[in-house]
ZATILO-77894 format. One line per 10 residues: number of its first residue (from 1); for each residue y, z, x of C-alpha. Coordinates in steps of 0.2 Angstrom, whole numbers, always signed. Layout:
// residues N
NUM> Y Z X ~ ...
//
This chain:
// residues 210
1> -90 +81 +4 ~ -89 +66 -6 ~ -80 +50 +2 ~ -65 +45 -4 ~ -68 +29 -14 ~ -55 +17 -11 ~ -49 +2 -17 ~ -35 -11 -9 ~ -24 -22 -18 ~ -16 -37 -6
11> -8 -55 -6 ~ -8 -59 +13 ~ -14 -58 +29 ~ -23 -40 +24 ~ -14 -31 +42 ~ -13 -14 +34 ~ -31 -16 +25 ~ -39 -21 +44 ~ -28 -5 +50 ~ -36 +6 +35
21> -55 -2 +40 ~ -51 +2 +58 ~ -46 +19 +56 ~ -63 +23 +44 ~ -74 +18 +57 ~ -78 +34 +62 ~ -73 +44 +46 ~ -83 +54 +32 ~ -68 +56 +24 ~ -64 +38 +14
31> -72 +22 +12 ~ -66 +7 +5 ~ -75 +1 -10 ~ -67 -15 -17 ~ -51 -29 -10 ~ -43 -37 -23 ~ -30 -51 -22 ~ -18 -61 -33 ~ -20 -73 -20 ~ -36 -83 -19
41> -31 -88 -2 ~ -26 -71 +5 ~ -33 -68 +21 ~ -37 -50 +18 ~ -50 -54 +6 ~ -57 -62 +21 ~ -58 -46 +30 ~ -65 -36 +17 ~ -82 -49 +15 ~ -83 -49 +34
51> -86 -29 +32 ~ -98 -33 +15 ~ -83 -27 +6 ~ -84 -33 -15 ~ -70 -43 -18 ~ -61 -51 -33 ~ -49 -64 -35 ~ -36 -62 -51 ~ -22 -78 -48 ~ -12 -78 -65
61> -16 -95 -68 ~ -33 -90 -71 ~ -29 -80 -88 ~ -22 -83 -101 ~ -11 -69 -103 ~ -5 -56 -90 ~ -12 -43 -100 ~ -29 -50 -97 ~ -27 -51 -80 ~ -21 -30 -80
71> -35 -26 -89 ~ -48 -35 -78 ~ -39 -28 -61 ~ -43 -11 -70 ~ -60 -14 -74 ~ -64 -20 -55 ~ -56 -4 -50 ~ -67 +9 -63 ~ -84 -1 -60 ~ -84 +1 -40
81> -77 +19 -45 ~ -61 +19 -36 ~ -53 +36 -33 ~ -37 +29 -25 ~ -28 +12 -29 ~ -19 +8 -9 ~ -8 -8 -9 ~ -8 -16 +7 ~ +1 -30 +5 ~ +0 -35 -14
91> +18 -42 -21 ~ +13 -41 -37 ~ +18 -29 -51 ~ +6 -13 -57 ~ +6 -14 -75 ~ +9 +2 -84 ~ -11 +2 -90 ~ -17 +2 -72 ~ -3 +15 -68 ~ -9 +27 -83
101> -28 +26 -78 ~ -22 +32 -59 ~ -8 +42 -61 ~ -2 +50 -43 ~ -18 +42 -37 ~ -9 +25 -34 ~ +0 +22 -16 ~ +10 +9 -9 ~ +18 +4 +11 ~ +36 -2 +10
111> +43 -9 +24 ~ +61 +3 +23 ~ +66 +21 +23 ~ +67 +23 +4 ~ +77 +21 -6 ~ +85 +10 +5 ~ +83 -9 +3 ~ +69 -4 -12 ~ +67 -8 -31 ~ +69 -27 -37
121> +68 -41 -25 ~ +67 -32 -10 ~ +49 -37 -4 ~ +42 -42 +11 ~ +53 -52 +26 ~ +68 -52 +12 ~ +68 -31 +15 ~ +71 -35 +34 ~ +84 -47 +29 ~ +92 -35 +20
131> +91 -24 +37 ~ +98 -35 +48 ~ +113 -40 +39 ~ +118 -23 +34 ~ +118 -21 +54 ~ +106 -4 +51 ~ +102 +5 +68 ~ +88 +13 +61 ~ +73 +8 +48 ~ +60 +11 +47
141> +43 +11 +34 ~ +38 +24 +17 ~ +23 +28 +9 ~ +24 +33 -9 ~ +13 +34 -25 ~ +16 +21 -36 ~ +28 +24 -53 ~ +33 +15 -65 ~ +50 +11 -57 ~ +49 -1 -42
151> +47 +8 -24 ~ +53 +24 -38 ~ +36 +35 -34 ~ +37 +52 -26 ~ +37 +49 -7 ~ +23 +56 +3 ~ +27 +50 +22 ~ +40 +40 +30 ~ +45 +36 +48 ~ +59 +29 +57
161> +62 +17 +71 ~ +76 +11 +80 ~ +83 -7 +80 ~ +91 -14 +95 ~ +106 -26 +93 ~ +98 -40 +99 ~ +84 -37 +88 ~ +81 -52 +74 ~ +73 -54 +57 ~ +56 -56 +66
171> +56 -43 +80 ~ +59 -31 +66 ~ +46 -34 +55 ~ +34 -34 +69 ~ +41 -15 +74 ~ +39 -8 +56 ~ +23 -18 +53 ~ +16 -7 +71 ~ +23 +9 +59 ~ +14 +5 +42
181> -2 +2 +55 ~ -1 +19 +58 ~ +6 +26 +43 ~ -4 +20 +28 ~ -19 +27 +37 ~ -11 +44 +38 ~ -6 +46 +21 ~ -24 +41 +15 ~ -32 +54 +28 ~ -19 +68 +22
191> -24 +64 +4 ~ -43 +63 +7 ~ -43 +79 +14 ~ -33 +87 +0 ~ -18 +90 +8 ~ -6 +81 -4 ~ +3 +89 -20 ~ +14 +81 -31 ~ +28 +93 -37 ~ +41 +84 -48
201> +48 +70 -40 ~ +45 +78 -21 ~ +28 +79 -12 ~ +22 +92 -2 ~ +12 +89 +15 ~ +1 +101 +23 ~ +0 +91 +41 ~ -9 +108 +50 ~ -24 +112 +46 ~ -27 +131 +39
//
């Protein structure tokens, strides 16, 4: 069976992408094919050359139109033959071109059990934020494919944690981040293995093998 190619989309540190290279070590299943960032300083792509990983830079100041820069993320993405788009990380908006070319095959890690604290500025710490001064017992993280509605995809895995009342800002992030560790990994497993259906706006999972 053919490897699942994959390509990663980021802004930061690149956690989840080190989490998804970790995992893969061992794996026929999926390999990742191309890192690109809107950051030129993002760590991840860091991580990604250290593994001899192609990467490519697209900061918006390097275009002259954000349409320039959507159709040049896309053409990275077709001419390392990416199967699946994962971001890891990457707070910037998926045009509706990219979105088109990879329909359902387009996933995202959001630090929340959606669709709680989702959609429109909730991204990274200002999610946990959120969390903390709704006084929530429980978070948690989501994976989802990516629509055209912020954090809107049909969900394919989420999983909760519990938040103890002397936990701040920080200690929850660093609990959720463990989960997307683990989580983001799974989801691309399930889906290399053919174990994923979109049906509507649901998902169905086969997690046992037949």
């Amino acid at each position: 069976m053919e490897r699942l190619k994959i390509g990663v989309l980021l802004s930061g540190g690149g956690t989840n992408l080190q989490a998804i290279l970790d995992s893969m070590e061992e794996s026929s299943l999926a390999e990742v094919v191309f890192v690109g960032s809107d950051k030129g300083e993002a760590y991840g792509l860091v991580r990604g050359r250290e593994r001899g990983i192609p990467t490519g830079v697209f900061e918006k100041a390097d275009f002259a139109s954000l349409k320039e820069r959507d159709f040049e993320i896309l053409k990275a993405l077709k001419a390392h033959n990416v199967d699946l788009v994962v971001l890891a990380g990457y707070l910037a908006r998926i045009p509706k071109v990219i979105i088109e070319a990879y329909p359902n095959k387009i996933i995202n890690i959001h630090p929340s059990l959606l669709p709680c604290f989702g959609g429109k500025g909730y991204y990274g710490d200002k999610v946990h934020q959120g969390v903390f001064e709704r006084g929530m017992k429980v978070t948690g993280a989501t994976v989802h494919f990516v629509s055209e509605e912020t954090d809107g995809g049909p969900i394919i895995l989420q999983e909760s944690l519990t938040i103890d009342f002397d936990d701040e800002i920080p200690d929850i992030q660093e609990k959720v981040l463990k989960l997307e560790h683990r989580l983001l990994p799974k989801a691309i497993e399930l889906i290399a293995k053919g174990r994923v259906t979109v049906i509507g706006t649901r998902v169905r999972v086969e997690h046992n093998e037949n």
